[in-house]
Structures are given as C-alpha cells and as structure tokens.
C-alpha positions in Angstrom: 0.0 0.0 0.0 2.8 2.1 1.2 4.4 1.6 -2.2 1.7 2.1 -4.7 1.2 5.4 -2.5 4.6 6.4 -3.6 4.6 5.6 -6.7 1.0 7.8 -7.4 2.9 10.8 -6.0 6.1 10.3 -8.1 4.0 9.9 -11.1 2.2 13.7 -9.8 5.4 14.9 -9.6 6.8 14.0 -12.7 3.4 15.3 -14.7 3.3 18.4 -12.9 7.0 19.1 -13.8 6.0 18.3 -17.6 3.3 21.1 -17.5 5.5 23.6 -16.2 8.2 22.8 -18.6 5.5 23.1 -21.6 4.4 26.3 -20.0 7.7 27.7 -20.2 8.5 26.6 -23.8 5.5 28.3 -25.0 3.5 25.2 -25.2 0.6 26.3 -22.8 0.3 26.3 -19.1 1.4 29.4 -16.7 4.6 29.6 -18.8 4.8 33.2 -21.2 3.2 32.8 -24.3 4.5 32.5 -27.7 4.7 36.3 -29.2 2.0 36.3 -32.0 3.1 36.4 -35.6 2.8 39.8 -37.2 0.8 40.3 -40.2 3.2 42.9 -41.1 6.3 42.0 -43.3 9.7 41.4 -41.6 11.9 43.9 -41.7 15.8 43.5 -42.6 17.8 45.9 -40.9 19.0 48.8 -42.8 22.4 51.1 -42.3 20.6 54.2 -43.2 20.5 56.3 -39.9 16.4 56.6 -38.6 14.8 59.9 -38.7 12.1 59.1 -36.3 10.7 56.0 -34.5 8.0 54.3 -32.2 6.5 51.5 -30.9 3.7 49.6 -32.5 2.5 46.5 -30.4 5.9 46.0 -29.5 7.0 46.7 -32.6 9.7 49.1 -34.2 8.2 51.6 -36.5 11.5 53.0 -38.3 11.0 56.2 -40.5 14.1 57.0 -43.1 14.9 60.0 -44.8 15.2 60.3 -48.8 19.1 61.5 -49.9 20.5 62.4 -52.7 18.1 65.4 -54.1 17.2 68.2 -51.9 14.2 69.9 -54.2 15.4 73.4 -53.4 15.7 74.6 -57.1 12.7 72.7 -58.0 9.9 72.8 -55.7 7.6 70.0 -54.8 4.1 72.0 -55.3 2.0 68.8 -55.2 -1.2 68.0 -53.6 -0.7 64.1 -54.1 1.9 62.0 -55.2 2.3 58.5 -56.5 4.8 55.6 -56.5 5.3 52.7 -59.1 8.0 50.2 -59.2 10.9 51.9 -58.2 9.8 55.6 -59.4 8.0 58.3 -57.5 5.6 60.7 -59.7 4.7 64.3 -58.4 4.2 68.0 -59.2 6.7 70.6 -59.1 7.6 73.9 -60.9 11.1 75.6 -61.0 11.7 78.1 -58.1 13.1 80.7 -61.1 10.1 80.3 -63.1 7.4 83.2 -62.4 4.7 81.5 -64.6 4.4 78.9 -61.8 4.2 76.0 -64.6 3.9 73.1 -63.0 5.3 70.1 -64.7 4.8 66.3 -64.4 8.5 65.1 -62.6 9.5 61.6 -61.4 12.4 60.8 -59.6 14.1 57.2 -58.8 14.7 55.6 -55.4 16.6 52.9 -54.2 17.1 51.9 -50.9 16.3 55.2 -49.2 18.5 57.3 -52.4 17.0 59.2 -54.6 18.5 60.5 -58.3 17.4 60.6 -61.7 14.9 63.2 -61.6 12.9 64.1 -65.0 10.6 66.0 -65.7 7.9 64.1 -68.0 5.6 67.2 -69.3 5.6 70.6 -68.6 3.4 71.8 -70.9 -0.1 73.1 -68.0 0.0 76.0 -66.5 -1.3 74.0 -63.3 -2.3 70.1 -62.7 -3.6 67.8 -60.3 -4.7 64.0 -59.3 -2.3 61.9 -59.9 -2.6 58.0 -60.3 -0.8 54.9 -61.6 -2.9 51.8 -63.2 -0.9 49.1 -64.1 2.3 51.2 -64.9 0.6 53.9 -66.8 1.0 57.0 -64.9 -2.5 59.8 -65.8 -2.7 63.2 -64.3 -5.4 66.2 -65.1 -5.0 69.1 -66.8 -6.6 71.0 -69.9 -5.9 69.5 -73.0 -2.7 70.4 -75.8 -0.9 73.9 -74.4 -2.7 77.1 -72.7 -0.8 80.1 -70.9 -3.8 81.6 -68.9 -5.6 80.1 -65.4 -8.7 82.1 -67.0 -8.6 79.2 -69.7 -12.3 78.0 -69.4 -12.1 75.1 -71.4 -12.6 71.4 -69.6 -10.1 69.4 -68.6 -9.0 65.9 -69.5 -7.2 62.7 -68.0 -4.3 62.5 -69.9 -1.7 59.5 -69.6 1.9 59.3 -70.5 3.3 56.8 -73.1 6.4 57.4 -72.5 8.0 60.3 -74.2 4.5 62.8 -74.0 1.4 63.0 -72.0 -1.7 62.1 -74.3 -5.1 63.2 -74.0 -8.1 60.9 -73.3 -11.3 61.7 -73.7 -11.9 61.1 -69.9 -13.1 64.0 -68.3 -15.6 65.3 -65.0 -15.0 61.9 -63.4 -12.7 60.6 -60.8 -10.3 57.4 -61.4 -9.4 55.0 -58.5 -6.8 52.0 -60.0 -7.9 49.3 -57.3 -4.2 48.6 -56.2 -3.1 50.2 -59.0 -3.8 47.9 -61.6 -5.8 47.5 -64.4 -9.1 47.4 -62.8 -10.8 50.7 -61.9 -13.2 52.3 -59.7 -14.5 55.4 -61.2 -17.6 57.8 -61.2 -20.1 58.8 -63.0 -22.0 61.7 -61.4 -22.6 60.8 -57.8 -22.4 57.1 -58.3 -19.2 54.7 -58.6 -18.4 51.9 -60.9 -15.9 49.2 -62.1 -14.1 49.1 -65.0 -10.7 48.2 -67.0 -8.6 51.2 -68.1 -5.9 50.7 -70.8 -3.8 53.4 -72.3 -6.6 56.0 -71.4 -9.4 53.6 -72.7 -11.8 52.8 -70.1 -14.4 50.0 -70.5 -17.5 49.8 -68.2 -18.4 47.5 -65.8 -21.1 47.3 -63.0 -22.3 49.9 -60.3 -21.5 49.0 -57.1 -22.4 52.2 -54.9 -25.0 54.8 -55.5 -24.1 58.4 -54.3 -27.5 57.8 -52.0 -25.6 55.3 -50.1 -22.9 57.8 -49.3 -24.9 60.7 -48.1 -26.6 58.0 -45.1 -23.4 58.6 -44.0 -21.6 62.0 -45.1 -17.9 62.8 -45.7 -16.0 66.1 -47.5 -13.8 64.2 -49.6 -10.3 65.1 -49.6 -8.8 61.9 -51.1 -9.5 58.2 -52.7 -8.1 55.1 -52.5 -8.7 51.8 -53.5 -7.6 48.1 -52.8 -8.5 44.6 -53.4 -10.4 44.7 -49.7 -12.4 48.1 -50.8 -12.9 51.7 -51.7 -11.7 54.3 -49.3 -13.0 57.5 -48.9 -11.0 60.0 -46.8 -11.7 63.2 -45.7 -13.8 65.2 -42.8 -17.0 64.6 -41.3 -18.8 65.6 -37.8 -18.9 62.8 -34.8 -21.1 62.2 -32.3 -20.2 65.2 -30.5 -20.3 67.6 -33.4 -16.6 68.3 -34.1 -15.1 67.7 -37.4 -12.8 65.0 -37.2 -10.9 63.8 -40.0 -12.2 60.5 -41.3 -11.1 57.2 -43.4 -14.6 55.3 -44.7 -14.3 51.3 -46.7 -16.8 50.0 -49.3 -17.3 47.1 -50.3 -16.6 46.7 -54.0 -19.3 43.8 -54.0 -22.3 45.6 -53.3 -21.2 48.7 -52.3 -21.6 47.9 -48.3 -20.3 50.4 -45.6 -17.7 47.9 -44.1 -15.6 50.2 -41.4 -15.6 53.6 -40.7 -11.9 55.2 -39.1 -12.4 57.9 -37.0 -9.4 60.2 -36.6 -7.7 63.5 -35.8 -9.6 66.7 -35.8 -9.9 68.2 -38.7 -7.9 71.5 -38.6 -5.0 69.3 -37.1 -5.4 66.6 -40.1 -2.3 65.4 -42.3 -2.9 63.3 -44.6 -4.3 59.7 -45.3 -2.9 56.6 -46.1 -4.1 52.8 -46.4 -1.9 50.1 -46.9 -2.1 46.2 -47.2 -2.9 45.9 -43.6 -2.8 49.2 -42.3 -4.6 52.9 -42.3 -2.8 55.8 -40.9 -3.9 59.1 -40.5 -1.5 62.0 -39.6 -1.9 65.2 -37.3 -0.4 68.2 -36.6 2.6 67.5 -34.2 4.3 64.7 -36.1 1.8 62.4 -34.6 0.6 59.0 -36.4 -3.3 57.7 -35.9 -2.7 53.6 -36.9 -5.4 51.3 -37.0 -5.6 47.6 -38.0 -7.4 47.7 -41.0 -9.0 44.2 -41.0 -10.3 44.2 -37.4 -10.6 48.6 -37.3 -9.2 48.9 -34.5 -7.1 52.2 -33.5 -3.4 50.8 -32.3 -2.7 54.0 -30.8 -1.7 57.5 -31.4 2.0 57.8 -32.0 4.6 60.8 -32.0 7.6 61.2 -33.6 10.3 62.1 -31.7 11.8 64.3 -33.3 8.5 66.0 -34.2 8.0 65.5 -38.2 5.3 67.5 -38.8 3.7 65.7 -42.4 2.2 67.1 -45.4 1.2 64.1 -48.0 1.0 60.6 -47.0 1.2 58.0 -49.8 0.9 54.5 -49.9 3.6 52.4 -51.0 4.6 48.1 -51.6 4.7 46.0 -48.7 3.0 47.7 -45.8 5.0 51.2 -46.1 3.8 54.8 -46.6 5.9 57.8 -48.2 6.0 61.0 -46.4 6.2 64.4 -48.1 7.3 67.2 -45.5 7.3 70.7 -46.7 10.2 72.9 -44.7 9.3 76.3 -46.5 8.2 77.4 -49.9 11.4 76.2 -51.7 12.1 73.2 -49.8 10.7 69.5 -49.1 11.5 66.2 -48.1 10.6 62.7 -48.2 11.1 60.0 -45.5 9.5 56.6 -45.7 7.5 54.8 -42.9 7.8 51.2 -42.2 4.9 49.9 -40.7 
C-alpha cells in the first residue's frame, strides 16, 4: 500500500513538472506565451540612420529619410503623389520660373537614395490628381498647351506613353486603379463603378455604390483610395459630439456595403491619409501618427515622432509602407519613408 502510495505521488510529480516545462517553452500552461506572428512584413535591418521611430504593439516603427536630391531649385508644389516600381511621380515647378508652370517630374529611389529626376511634361500651367494603373502613370490638366488660369475650357485625363502626356477623352469623373492595376473604380456623377482602363481607354463595368448610399453617411472628400479589400473614402466629417474630425470610410466593391468607418484626428490638425495592405494611418499636426488595424478597425494608438515631423502628404507604398512628403518652407521638401 505504502508503495503504490509512492509511486501515485512520483507519477504527480513528474506530470506536474512536464506542464511547467510546456508552460515555459511556449507550449501552454502558466509559462509566457509564444509572441503572435505579425501580419506585417519582416523587416531587414538597414544602415541608413532613422529619422524618427515608435513602438507599434511592440514593434519598431522606423521612418528613413530620402538623400541624394534636396528639391530646393525645383519645388515640390504637389497636392498628391504616386509611387510605381521603383519611381515616385509628383508635381513641381522651378523656383526661377514666375509663370508657376507646374510640370509632371519623377524621380528614382533605391534603398532610401533618390536620383534621376525628370521631368515628364511641362506643358499646364497647373495640374492635379495623380494616379498609376498598371504602370501607366495619368494626371489632369486641360488639354494640348494654354498660358492663362482664365482658360475656361474642360479638362481631361491624360496618360503618359512614354516620351509625351496624351489626351483621353476622360473628363468630369474621378479614377481610382484598385491597387493600382488595371481594374478601376470610377464615377459617373454621384455614383461609382468598375471598370478596365488601358492606355486612357476605359471599358465599363457594374455599379456598385449609389451616391445615395454615401450621403446616409456623409464625408468632405479630400482623397481616394482603393484596394482589393475596398474603396476608401478620406476626408472630414462631424462625430457624435459635433466636431469635425478627419475620417477614413471602406466600401465594399461587392455591393457597395459600408464595411468600417476610421475615425481620426480633428480636422484643422489633419495630415494626410494613407491605407496600406494591412494598415490605415492618418496624420496630425505634431508629427503624430493615428494607426489602426485595417482588418479588425481597431485604432493601435496615437503615436509621436520624436523628433517632431510634422507631415504634409502621405502616400501608400509596396509591402506595408507609406511615403511622407514634409514641406520645410516654400522652396524646400523632403521625403522619408514609414515602415509599418
């Protein structure tokens, strides 16, 4: 009896000191548990010195600063700007030139260098929207060349092929390359639609959201977006307490559907909008960062830079980062990159 009593409490022993040794190894029990896997890329680590950094759910957010070209003969006058492959696109006029002309420009990066600048067309007095679908860079301006801002005739989508920008016959609507590819989401009055868009042809597809749908729940647009998990509308609205607050809506591109509404900064501290893969991030005044997971809408926090880099632009860019355009004074800007 005695024996069989000992043997009962050896075999307690020895199973209790199994649990605690699974705990411990991240198997379960009162040990520490596994850290979850990100759904964020890994990040290599990079000599370029950081700018600015924070801490995301125990993770390093690392912001870098573009070399190589200051902009200070050449302004960066640009309300958006886009990036394809390993090109950025913007607007920018010489700081000599009193007509203010702004001219399409791209510039190269690598790594966090920037060279080869160019300027692409100069021909409008003044531009803007700016996209990329599936490499074809389009911006807006009046068609063929004009000299006065009292020019009253309509203005056009025009793309470049390459050594020109060419004139479509795409004009009073708004074009949204769903990440950037081929596939669209445009407008047609109030409403928004799907289509293809090749070399400035665009072919029709189906409504998916009625400009009804959007007034149930209101928004001053300021900037679009759109991805293979919806259509994002950014820009200000009022919240439950009646202050404008700047604001990041998704739509479903199947029917249209209200899916998540971001709620950020108010509005006279606002800076900018940017969603990525699994990210949206809304800046304020302050050098400070709104971030919210974008699948479950939930706000991560509200993070400042130290030091303080107060933002202008934000643009999306590959692989869960986001381009910053900082404007220091009339003549002079910058360009870091976030890494999410």
């Amino acid at each position: 009896m005695k024996k069989n009593w000992k043997a009962a409490l050896l075999a307690g022993l020895s199973l209790s000191l199994c649990l605690s040794l699974a705990g411990c190894l991240g198997g379960g029990g009162g040990g520490t548990p596994a850290k979850p896997k990100s759904d964020l890329p890994e990040r290599k680590k990079i000599s370029t010195s950081v700018a600015s950094s924070f801490k995301v759910d125990d993770r390093t957010v690392n912001i870098y600063e573009y070399t190589g070209l200051t902009f200070r003969d050449q302004t960066l006058w640009t309300e958006t700007l886009a990036v394809d492959g390993d090109r950025i696109y913007f607007f920018g006029f010489d700081n000599k030139d009193k007509t203010y002309r702004t001219k399409l420009r791209s510039v190269r990066y690598q790594d966090e260098k920037l060279s080869d600048l160019k300027v692409l067309d100069e021909r409008a007095l003044w531009r803007h929207r700016l996209v990329v679908s599936n490499g074809t860079v389009y911006d807006w301006h009046k068609k063929g060349d004009y000299t006065t801002t009292r020019d009253k005739s309509p203005e056009f989508w025009h793309y470049y092929d390459g050594k020109a920008m060419v004139a479509t016959n795409l004009t009073g609507m708004s074009l949204i390359p769903i990440d950037q590819g081929k596939d669209v989401v445009y407008t047609q009055g109030d409403n928004y639609w799907i289509g293809t868009l090749d070399k400035g042809n665009l072919t029709q597809g189906k409504q998916f959201l009625s400009g009804e749908e959007i007034r149930k729940a209101p928004i001053n647009f300021k900037k679009r977006w759109a991805d293979k998990d919806g259509l994002y509308l950014m820009g200000y609205t009022k919240n439950d307490k009646g202050e404008e607050c700047n604001v990041v809506r998704q739509f479903s591109l199947e029917n249209g559907q209200l899916l998540q509404s971001f709620e950020g900064p108010p509005t006279k501290e606002g800076r900018g909008y940017a969603v990525t893969e699994h990210r949206v991030v809304m800046g304020q005044e302050g050098g400070i960062y709104w971030i919210y997971n974008k699948k479950e809408g939930k706000l991560l926090g509200k993070f400042k830079t130290e030091p303080k880099l107060t933002m202008e632009i934000l643009t999306p860019m590959k692989n869960d980062s986001i381009l910053i355009y900082r404007r220091i004074n009339r003549s002079e800007a910058k360009l870091y990159r976030m890494d999410l």
